[in-house]
Structures are given as C-alpha cells and as structure tokens.
C-alpha positions as CSV (number, residue, x, y, z in Angstrom):
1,X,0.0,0.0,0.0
2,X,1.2,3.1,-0.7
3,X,-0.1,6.9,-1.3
4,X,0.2,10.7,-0.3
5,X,-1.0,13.1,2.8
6,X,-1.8,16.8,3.3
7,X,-2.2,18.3,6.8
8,X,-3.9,21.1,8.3
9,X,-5.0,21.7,11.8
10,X,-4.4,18.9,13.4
11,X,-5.3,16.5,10.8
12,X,-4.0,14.1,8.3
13,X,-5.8,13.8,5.3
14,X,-4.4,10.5,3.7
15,X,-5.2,9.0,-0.1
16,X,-3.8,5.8,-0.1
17,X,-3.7,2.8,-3.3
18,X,-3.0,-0.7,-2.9
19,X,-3.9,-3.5,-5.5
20,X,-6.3,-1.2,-7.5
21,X,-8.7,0.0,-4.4
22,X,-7.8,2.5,-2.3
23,X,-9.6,6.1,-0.4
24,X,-9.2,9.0,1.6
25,X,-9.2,8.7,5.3
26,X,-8.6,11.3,7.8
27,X,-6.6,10.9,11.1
28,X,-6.0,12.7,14.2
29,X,-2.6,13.8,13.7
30,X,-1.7,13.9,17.6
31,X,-3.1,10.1,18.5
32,X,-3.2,8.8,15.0
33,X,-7.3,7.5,15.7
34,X,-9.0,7.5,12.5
35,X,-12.0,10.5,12.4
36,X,-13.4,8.6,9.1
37,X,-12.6,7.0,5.7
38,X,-14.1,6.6,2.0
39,X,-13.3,3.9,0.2
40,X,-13.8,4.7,-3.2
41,X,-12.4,1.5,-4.9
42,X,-9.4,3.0,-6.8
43,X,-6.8,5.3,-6.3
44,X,-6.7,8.7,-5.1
45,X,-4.1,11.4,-5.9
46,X,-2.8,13.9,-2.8
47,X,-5.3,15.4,-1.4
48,X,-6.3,19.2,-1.5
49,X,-8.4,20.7,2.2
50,X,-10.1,24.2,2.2
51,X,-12.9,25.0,5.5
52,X,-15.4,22.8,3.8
53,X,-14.3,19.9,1.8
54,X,-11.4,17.4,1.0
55,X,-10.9,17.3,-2.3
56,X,-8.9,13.7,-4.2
57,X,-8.1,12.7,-7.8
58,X,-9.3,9.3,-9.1
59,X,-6.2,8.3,-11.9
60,X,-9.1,5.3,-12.0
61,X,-12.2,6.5,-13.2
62,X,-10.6,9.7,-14.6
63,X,-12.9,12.0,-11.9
64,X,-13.2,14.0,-8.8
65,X,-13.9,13.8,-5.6
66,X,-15.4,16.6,-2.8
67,X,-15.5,15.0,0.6
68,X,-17.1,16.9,3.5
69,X,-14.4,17.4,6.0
70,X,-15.8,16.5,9.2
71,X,-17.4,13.3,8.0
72,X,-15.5,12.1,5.0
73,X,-19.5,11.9,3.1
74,X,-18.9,12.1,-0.9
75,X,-20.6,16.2,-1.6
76,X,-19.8,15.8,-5.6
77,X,-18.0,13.4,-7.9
78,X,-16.8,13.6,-11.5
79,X,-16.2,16.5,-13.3
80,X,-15.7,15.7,-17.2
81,X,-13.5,13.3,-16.9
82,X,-10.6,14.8,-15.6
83,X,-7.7,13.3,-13.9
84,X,-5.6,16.1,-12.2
85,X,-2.6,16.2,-10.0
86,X,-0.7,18.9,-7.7
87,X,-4.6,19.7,-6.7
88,X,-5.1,23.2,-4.7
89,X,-7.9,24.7,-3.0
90,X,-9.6,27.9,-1.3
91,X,-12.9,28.4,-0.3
92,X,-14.4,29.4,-3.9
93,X,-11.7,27.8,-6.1
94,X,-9.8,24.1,-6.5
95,X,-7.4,24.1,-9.4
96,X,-4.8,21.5,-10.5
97,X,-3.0,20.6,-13.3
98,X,-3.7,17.9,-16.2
99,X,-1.0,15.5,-16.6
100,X,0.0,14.7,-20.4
101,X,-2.2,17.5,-21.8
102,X,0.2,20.6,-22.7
103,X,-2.6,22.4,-24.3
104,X,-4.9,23.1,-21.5
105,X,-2.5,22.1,-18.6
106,X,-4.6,23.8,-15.7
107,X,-8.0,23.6,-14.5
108,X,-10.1,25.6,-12.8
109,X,-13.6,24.4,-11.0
110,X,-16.5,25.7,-8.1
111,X,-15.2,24.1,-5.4
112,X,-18.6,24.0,-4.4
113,X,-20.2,22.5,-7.0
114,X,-17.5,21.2,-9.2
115,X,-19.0,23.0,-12.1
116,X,-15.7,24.1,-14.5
117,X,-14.9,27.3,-14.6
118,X,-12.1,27.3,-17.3
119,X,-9.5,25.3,-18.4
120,X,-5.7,26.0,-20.3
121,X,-3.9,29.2,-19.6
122,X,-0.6,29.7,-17.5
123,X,-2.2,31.1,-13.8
124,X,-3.2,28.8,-11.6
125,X,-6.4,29.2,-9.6
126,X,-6.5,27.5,-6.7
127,X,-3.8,30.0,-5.3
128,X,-6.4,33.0,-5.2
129,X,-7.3,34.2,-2.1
C-alpha cells in the first residue's frame, strides 16, 4: 500500500492505493485515531483541504472527488473526466493541473459545485485568495 498526505489543523488527510482500491481517510494527527474514511475502490491522488471539503483525484475513473471534512461523506463526484494532479484549494476555487495534456495544462472548477470554470492558460487558480 502506498499513497500521499496533506495536513492542516491537526489532521491528516491521507489518499492511499493498494492493488487497484484504495480512499481517503482522515486521522487525528496527535493520537493517529482515524475521524473517518471513504473507500472509493481505486486510487486517489494527494489530497487538497479548504474549511469545507477534501478534495482527491481518481487516476481510475478519470474524476473527482469533494469529501465533507468533518465526516468524509462524498458532496460531488466527477467532473468531465478529468484526472488532475498537484490539486489546490480555497474556499471558492480548486485548481490542478492535467498531466500529459500541454494544451490546456490547468483547471479551474466551483469548489462547491464542481462546475468548470475554465480550463488552459498559464495562472493557476487555486492560489487565489
């Protein structure tokens, strides 16, 4: 098994693969108990955490993911078939960038709704404020 983790207060946000199934769980970074976990049944890129939502790539099913925070409950999936990686997110915005497609190589959704905004272009959106 094997995968990535983000932090922020207090908590470890951790995708994980092994044997092609794998999800998102969330732990408490002092005592290492888990808070909650979705299995999603393939593999999930490095996670991306605004106030809301935790946020995962499936390389899988080419999608999406918008996990509530507290409780790890799916809010959205999919989002045109996009897998992304190096995934960032505010409050309004989650951004990332398309591997192996040099023509639009960012993307920028609602992280709300996970309704795209725009895709291509050099500025990357998930770093405004």
């Amino acid at each position: 098994m094997w995968g990535y983790i983000t932090m922020e207060k207090g908590i470890v946000y951790l995708s994980t693969y092994s044997n092609k199934s794998g999800g998102v769980t969330a732990l408490d970074a002092t005592t290492g108990q888990q808070k909650w976990i979705y299995n999603s049944g393939s593999y999930q890129n490095e996670p991306a955490v605004n106030d809301k939502m935790v946020y995962a790539t499936d390389l899988d099913k080419l999608n999406i993911i918008a996990l509530d925070k507290t409780n790890g409950k799916l809010k959205w999936e999919g989002t045109g078939s996009v897998a992304m990686r190096q995934l960032n997110a505010s409050n309004e915005y989650l951004g990332g960038a398309i591997p192996n497609k040099p023509d639009s190589a960012f993307v920028c959704f609602d992280a709300n709704s996970g309704k795209a905004l725009w895709s291509g272009g050099r500025a990357f959106c998930g770093a405004l404020p």
